[in-house]
N, C-alpha and C positions, 0 to 999 in steps of 0.2 A: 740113309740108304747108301748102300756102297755101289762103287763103280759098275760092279758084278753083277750085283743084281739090278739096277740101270740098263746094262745090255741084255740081260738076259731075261726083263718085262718086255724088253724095245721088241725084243726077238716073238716074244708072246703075242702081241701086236700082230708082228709083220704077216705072224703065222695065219691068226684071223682074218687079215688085209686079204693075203692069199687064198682063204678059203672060199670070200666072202667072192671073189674077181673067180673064182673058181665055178662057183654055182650063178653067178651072173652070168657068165658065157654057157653054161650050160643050158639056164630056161631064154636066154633070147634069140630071138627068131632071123635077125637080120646081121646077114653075114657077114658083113663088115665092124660090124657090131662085135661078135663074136669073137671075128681074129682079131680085132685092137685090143681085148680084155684077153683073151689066151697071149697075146704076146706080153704084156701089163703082169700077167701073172708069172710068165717064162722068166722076165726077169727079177722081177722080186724075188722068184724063187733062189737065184744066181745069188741075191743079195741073204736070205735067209742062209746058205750053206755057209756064203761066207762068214756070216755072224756066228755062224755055231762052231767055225774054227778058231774064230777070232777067243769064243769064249773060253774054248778048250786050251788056247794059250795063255788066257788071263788065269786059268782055274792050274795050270802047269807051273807058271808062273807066281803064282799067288797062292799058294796052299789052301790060304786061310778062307779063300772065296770058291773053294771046293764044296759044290750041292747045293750052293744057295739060288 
């Protein structure tokens, strides 16, 4: 497995991580609850953009790991 596509399962991951803290906060009842998981998701999210630049420099960089 190459680097490329290493970040870019990671990234697959992160993106379920985020959906998953996504609809947690949405069915739980207790408000505190809620913003520590919307804030948990706010960053991940931070981190998911950066991962998709990250990749689009390796795939700029890398030809060959172009779509994988």
């Amino acid at each position: 497995m190459t680097i490329a596509s290493d970040v870019k399962q990671s990234l697959a991951s992160l993106k379920g991580v985020e959906a998953s803290l996504s609809s947690l906060a949405l069915r739980t009842l207790d408000f505190e609850s809620k913003r520590t998981l919307h804030e948990t998701m706010m960053i991940l999210h931070e981190v998911v953009t950066d991962l998709k630049k990250r990749i689009g420099e390796i795939e700029h960089e890398e030809f060959q790991y172009k779509g994988f």
